[in-house]
N, C-alpha and C positions, 0 to 999 in steps of 0.2 A: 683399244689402240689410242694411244696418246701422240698427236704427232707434233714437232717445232720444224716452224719453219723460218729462216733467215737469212738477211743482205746475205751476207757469207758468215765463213767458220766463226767470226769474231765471238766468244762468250758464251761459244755451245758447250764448252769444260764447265762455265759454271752454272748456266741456265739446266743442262740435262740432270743434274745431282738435284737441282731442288725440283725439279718434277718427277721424278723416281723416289724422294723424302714422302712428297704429298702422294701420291699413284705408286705403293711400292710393289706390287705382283701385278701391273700391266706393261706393255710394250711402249717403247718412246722409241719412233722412228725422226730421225733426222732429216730437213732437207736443206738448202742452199740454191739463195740467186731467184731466177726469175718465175720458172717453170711451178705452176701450180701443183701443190700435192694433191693425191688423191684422198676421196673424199670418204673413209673407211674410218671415220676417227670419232671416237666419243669427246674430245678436245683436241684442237687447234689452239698453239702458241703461235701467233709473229710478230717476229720480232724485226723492227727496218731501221738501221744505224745511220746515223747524220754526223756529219761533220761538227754539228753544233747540238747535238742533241740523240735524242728516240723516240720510236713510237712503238708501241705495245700493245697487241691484240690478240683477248681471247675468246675463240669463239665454242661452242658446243654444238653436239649432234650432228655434226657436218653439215650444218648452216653458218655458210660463210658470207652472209651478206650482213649483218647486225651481232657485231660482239655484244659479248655479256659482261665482259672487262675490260678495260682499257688503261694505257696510262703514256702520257707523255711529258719529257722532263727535258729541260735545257741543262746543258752538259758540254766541256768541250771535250772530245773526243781524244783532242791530243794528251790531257789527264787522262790516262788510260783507268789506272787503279782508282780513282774517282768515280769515272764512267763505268766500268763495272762495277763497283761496290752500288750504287745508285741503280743499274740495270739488274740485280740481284734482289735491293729492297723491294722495287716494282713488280719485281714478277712475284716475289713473296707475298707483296700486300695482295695481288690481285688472286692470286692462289688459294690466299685464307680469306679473300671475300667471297668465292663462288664456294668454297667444302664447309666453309667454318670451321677449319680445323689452323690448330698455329702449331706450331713443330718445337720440343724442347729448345733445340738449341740452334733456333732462327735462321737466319742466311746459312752459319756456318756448316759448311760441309766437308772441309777438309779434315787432315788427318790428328792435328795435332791441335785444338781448339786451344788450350790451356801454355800455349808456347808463347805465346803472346802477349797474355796475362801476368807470366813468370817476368819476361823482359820489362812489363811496363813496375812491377814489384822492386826490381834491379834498378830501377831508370826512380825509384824513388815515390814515384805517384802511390795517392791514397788508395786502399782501399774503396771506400766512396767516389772514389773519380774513375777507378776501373769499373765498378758495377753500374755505374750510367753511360760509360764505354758501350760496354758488351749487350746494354740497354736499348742506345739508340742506334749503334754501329750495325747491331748484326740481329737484334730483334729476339736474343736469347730469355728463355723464361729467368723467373726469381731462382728457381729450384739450381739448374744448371750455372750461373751466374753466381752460387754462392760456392758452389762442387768446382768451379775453375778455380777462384779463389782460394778455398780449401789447401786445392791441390797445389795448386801455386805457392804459396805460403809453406806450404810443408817439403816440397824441393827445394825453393829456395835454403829453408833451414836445413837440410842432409846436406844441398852443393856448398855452403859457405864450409865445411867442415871439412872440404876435401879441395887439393888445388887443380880442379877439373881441366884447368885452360893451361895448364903444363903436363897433363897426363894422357893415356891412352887409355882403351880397353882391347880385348882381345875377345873375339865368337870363333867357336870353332866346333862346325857342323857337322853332325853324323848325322846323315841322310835315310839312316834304318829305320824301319818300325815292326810290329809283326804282321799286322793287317794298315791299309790304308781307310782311315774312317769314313762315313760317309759325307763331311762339311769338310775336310781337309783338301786344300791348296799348294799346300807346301810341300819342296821337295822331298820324297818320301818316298822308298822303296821296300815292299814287303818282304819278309825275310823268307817268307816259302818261295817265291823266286827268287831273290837275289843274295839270299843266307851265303850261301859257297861265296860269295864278292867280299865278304867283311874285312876280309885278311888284307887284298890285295888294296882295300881301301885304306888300311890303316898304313899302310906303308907308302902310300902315296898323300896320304895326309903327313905322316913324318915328316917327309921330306920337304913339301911345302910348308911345315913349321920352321923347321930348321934352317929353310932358305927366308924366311920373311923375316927372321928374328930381329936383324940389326935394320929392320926399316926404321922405324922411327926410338933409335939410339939414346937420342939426346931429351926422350921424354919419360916420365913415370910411366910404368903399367901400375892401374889403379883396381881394375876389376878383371875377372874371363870367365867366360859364358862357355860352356858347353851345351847346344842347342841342337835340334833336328828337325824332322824326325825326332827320334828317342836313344840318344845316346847308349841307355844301359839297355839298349838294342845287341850293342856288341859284349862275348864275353868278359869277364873281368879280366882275364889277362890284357884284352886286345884296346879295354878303355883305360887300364893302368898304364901299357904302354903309350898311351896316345896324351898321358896327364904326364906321368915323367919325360916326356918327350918337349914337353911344353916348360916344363920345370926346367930342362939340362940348358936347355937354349936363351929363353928369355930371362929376364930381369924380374925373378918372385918375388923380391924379399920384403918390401913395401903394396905388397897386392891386400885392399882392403876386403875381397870379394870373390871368393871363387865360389859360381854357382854350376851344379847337373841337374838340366832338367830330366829327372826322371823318368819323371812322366808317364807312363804307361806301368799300369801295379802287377801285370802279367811278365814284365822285363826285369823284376827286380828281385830278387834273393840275397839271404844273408851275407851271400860271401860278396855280393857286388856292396853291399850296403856297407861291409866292415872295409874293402877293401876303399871306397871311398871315405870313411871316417880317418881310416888309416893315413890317408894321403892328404887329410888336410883340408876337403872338401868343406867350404862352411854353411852354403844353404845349396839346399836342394827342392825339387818340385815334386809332387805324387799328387798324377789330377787324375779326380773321380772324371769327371764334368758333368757326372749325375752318378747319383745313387739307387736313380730306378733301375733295377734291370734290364725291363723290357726295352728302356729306352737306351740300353748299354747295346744289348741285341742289335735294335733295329740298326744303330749308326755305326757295326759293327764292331766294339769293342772287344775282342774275346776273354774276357773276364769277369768276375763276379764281385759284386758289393763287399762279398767278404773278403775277396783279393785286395782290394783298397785298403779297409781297416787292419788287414794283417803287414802289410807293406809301409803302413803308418806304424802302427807300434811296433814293427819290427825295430824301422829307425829309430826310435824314441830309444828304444832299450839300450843299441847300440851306444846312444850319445848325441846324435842329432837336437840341437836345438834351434835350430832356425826351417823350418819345414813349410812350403809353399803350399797350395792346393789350389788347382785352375776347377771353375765350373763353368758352364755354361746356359745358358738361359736361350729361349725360343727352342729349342731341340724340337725334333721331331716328332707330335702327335703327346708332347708335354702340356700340363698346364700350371696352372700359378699353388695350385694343392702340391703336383709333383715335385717343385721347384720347394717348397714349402717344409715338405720331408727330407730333401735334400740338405738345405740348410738345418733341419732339426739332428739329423747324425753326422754333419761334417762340424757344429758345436759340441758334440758328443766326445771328438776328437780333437778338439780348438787346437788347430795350427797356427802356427804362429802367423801367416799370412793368405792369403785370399784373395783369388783373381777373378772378378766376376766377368765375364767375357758374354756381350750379347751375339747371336748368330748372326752370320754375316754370310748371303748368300754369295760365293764366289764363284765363278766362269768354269773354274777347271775341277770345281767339286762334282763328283758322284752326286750329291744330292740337286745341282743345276742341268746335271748332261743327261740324268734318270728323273728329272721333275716329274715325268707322264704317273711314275709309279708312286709317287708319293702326294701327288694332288688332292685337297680333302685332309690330309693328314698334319697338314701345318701348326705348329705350337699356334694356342689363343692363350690371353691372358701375358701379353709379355710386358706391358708395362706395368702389372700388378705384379710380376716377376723381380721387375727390376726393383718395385719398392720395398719387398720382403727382404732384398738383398741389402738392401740398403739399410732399413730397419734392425736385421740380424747384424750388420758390424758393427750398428752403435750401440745395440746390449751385450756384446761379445767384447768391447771393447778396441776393435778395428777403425784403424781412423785410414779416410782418404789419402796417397802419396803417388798416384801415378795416374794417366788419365790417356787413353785414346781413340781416335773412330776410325772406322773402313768403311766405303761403301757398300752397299745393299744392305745396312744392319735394319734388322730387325727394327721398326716402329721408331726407326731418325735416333736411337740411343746409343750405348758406348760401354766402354769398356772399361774397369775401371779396378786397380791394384789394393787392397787394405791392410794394414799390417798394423799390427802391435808397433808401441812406443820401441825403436830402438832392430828393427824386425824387417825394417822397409828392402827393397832390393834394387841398391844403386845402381847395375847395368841396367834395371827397364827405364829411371829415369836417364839417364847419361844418351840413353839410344836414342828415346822418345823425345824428347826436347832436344835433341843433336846439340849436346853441349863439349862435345871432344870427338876425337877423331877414331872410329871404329877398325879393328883391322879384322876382317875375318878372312878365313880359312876356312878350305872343305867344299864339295858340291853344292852350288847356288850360295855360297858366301859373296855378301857386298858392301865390301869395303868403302868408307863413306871420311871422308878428310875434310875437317873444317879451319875454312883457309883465311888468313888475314883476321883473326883473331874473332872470326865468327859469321863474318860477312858474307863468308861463298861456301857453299859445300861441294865438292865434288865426288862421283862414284866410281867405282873401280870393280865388276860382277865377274867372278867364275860362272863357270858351264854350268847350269843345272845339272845335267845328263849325264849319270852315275858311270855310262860308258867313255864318255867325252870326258869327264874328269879322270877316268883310269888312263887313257889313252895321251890327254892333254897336258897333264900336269908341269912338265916344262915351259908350257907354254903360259900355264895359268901364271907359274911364277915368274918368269920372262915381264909377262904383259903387269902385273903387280910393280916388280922393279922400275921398267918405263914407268908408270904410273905417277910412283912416288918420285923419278928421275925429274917428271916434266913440271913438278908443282914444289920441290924442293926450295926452301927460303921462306914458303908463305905457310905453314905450319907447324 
């Protein structure tokens, strides 16, 4: 048990992420104010905010009379982003004095690490003036600090090529899958219970295309995402009509991007595959997230290794030249070998792109609400994982172009897009780096407006809840139109 305790809430967003980075499979309970925690704790944080300053104490073994770190820093308080970034360094430096352990990518913990690096690229700064940035600001290693860069520099050159800040994108969500996995989060309903709903969903997704279409009129659509769940979850009729639906309505004829994530090799057959070649489809996704079996099994995938490589050259035959492939690293009772063979038959297949995604334990997965059943069984080896991956895009030819984190990942690492010269997939940066305004559509779409020319973002969420989207749908697009009614002029 790790516990923090502090003045009040001030800084517990950013102090609890960097002690869940250093302590990732133990408990971090919170307190606030006066009242003493109890004493059940392998470390004690506290932290006591001043008007002109802080003080910072860590103590171990629930001996709280003689810290083991400490740190105190004059600051004014009324610099808020000051005073936190400073209250973030201290608790890091004192962090990696008691473990010896530094963390890739230092203070930062948020989502978008590399959004910041792009803007200061944009804003003209060197090279060399951002990598002592990311250096002395946030305490990121060499390794990490060049992978921002990298990535930075390489959106940069895709967004100069496209006029992002007069354009849109379009997502639009199918909430299907056939099984829900065991590390998935996202809105997702299995088709053995809710298969008979497809229908009713497509017609309520029509219609909310149909109504959203003339939102934002007087801008390009440049990309649309078809995402889930797993889209080619629904029959081919039911996702053709859901693509010409989107065609009759919106503005196609400048669309540099239309991506289906496929996703799932068990959803996917000839006639879905032609019937999107047919339609114009230009990249799509087919994720293993591994090629073990056993560990297909365990995180219930229902399909076989050979269902992936048939569903890949199936496409290939058809005509698909832009073909994605999501993996995953830490899984389940994996190691840095499994990971290892993984990449040795997904270059066997060299798609044209490559999404290395590290696990990320989330709240509402199976594998956090059934932790008792899987305890012992934890991926080792994750950051020999990430290096193999890393290793294999630069003799495959894969160079970095998109970058992000979530919390609980796996060993404080990230997530990270590779793609052939020319291969890359503009809606993950355009999202990722919130460089235009997103409109999505469909159960749990969240529509996201960037306002005053990049200053403000605001959000605008449908209903998760596949019943409340059936039921809601006037409503969802009612509350959409306010939406765009109340922010009209600033985007």
């Amino acid at each position: 048990m790790i516990r923090l305790h502090l003045t009040n809430e001030a800084f517990e967003q950013d102090i609890r992420p960097l002690l869940k980075s250093f302590f990732p499979r133990t408990e971090v309970s919170v307190s606030f104010g006066e009242n003493e925690p109890e004493k059940d704790w392998t470390y004690l944080l506290r932290g006591i905010w001043k008007e002109d300053g802080f003080l910072l104490f860590l103590y171990k073994d629930g001996e709280s009379e003689t810290p083991v770190q400490s740190e105190e820093k004059t600051v004014e308080l009324a610099e808020r982003k000051r005073y936190r970034d400073e209250v973030k360094r201290a608790v890091y430096r004192m962090l990696t004095a008691e473990t010896g352990r530094e963390l890739p990518w230092g203070t930062l913990t948020g989502v978008r690490p590399v959004k910041q690096v792009l803007e200061r690229i944009e804003a003209g700064e060197s090279a060399e003036t951002i990598d002592a940035f990311l250096k002395e600001e946030y305490y990121c290693s060499e390794e990490k600090r060049a992978l921002s860069l990298a990535v930075a520099k390489k959106e940069n050159e895709l967004l100069t090529k496209i006029d992002y800040k007069n354009s849109y994108s379009l997502y639009v969500g199918i909430p299907f899958c056939p099984t829900t996995c065991l590390y998935c989060s996202f809105t997702s309903y299995p088709l053995s219970r809710f298969g008979h709903q497809t229908g009713a969903y497509v017609e309520a997704l029509k219609k909310e295309i149909q109504a959203s279409a003339g939102l934002l009129r007087d801008k390009r659509l440049a990309t649309v995402y078809f995402g889930g769940g797993t889209p080619t979850a629904l029959s081919a009729e039911e996702l053709r009509d859901v693509i010409r639906t989107v065609k009759a309505y919106f503005p196609v004829e400048q669309i540099e991007e239309w991506t289906v994530e496929a996703g799932r090799p068990d959803t996917i057959t000839t006639e879905k595959l032609q019937m999107l070649y047919d339609e114009g489809i230009s990249r799509i996704s087919i994720n293993p997230q591994t090629m073990n079996q056993k560990t297909l099994d365990v995180i219930g995938r229902m399909h076989t290794t050979e269902d992936i490589c048939r569903a890949y050259e199936e496409a290939r035959r058809i005509g698909f030249d832009n073909i994605n492939m999501d993996l995953i690293i830490g899984l389940t009772g994996e190691n840095a070998e499994d990971v290892e063979e993984t990449l040795r038959q997904i270059g066997q297949m060299s798609p044209d792109s490559v999404t290395v995604h590290t696990l990320a334990l989330k709240r509402a997965a199976r594998l956090t609400i059934e932790k008792e059943q899987y305890e012992g069984k934890e991926a080792v080896q994750v950051g020999d994982m990430l290096t193999a991956s890393v290793r294999f895009a630069k003799e495959h030819g894969y160079l970095p172009y998109y970058l992000y984190r979530q919390k609980n990942m796996e060993e404080n690492l990230e997530n990270v897009g590779y793609a052939r010269p020319g291969k890359e997939g503009l809606y993950n940066i355009l999202i990722m780096e919130e460089k235009h305004s997103i409109l999505a559509l469909g159960a749990g779409g969240a529509t996201k407006l960037v306002l005053s020319g990049g200053e403000r973002i605001e959000r605008s969420e449908n209903v998760k809840s596949l019943k409340d989207y059936l039921e809601r749908t006037d409503e969802m697009i009612a509350r959409k139109h306010a939406f765009f009614e109340q922010y009209k002029g600033l985007y």
